[in-house]
C-alpha positions in Angstrom: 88.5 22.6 -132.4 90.1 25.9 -133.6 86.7 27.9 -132.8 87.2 26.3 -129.1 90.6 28.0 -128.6 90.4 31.5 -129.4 94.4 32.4 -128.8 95.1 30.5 -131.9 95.7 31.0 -135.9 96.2 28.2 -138.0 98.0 28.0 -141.3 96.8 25.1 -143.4 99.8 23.9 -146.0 99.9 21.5 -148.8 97.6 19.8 -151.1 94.0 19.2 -150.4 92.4 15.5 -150.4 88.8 16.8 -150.6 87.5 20.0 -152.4 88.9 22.9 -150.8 85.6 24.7 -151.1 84.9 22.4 -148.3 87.2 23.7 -145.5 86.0 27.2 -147.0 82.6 27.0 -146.4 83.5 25.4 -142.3 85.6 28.1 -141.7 82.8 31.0 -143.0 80.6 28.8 -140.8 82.7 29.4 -137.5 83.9 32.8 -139.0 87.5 31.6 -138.7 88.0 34.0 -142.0 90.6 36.0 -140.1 92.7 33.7 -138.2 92.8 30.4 -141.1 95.5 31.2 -143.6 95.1 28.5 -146.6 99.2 28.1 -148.6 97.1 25.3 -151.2 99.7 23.0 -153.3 102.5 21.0 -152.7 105.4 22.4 -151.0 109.2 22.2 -152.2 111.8 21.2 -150.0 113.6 24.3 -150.8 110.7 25.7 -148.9 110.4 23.8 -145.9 112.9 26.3 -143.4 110.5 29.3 -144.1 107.2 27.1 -144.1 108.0 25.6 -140.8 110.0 29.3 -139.8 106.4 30.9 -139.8 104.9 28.5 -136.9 105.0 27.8 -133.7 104.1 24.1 -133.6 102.6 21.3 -136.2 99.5 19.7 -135.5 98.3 16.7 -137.6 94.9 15.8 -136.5 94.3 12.8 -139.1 91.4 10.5 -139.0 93.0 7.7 -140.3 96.4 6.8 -141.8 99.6 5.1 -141.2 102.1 6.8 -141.2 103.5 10.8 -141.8 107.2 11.9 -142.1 105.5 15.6 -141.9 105.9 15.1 -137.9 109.8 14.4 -138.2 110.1 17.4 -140.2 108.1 19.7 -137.8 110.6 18.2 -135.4 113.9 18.7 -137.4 112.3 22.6 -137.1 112.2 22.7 -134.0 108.5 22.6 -133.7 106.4 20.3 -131.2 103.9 18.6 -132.9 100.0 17.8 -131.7 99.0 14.8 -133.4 96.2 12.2 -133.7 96.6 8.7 -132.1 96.3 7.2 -135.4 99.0 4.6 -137.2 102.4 5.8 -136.1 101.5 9.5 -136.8 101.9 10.4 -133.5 105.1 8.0 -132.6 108.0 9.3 -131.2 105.9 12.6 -129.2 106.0 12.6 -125.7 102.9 13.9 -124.1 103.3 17.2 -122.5 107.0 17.2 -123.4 107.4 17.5 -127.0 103.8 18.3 -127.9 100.5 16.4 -127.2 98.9 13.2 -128.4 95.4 13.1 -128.2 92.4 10.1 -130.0 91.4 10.8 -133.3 88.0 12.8 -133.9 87.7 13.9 -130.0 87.4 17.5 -130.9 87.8 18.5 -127.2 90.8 16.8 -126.9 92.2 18.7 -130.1 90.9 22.0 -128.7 92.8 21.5 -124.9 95.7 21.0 -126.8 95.7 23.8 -129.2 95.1 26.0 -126.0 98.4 24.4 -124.7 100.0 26.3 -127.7 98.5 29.9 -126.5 100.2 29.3 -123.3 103.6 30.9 -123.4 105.2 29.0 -121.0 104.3 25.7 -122.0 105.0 26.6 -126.0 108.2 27.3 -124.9 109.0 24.1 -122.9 108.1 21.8 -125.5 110.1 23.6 -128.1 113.3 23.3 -125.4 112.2 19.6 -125.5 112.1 18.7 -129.5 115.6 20.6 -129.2 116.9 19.0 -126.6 115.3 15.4 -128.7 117.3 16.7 -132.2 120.6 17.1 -130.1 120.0 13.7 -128.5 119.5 11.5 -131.7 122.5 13.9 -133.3 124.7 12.2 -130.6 122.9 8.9 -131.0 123.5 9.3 -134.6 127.4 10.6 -134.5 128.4 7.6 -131.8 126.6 4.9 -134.3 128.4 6.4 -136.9 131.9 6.6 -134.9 131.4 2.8 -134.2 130.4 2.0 -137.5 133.8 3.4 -138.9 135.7 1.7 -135.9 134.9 -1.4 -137.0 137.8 -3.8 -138.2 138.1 -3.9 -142.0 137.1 -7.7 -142.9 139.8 -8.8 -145.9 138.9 -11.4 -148.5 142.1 -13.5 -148.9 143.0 -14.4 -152.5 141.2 -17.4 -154.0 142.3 -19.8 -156.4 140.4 -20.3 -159.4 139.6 -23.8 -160.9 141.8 -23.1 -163.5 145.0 -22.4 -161.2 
């Protein structure tokens, strides 16, 4: 999909499942050599803000799975995510608002959506939209926890014991 949309670079992060020698020898193959950045190995939260500080969006085009909290972290960075109808990977993204959501192996589909990225305009509208989303459940969060502590505080009454 990357060789179909020639505005983008991609930056690869974490650990590998397969052999990385594998990725290697597809990106040779599509002579991706200069616009495929490989940062191998798992990834410390302390560096997270400069990780996701280097992108423009996150895009998690899984086969299979069930479940990623990598897309609520792109999101908590600000970034709009592209991600694979697979499991819940891709809940919570609103087509064409906060990214794109597109079927798993449909390499078209991935490549249309990468070419969203290149497009100025668009980049910038879903990143005012995963803003706009963070501020939302910020509120969301602040009036749940306003209520919470509003609450009546329930008291136990003293209870006799057998013995009294």
């Amino acid at each position: 999909a990357l060789s179909l949309a020639p505005d983008i670079d991609l930056l690869i992060a974490g650990e590998f499942w397969d052999e990385r020698v594998t990725y290697e020898r597809k990106i040779e193959a599509l002579k991706l050599q200069n616009r495929v950045e490989i940062l191998e190995g798992y990834i410390p939260v302390e560096r997270f803000d400069d990780l996701f500080g280097t992108v423009d969006a996150l895009v998690l085009p899984y086969r299979r799975g069930s479940g990623s909290i990598v897309r609520e972290l792109g999101f908590s960075h600000g970034l709009p995510v592209i991600a694979t109808d697979v499991g819940s990977i891709a809940d919570g993204i609103e087509p064409g608002k906060s990214g794109e959501v597109i079927p798993p192996e449909d390499v078209p589909a991935l490549a249309a959506a990468l070419q969203k990225l290149a497009d100025q305009s668009t980049l910038g509208k879903w990143k005012r939209n995963v803003k706009r989303r963070a501020d939302d459940n910020l509120q969301k969060w602040d009036r749940y926890c306003q209520a919470i502590l509003a609450l009546p505080t329930q008291t136990t009454a003293a209870r006799g014991t057998p013995d009294s």
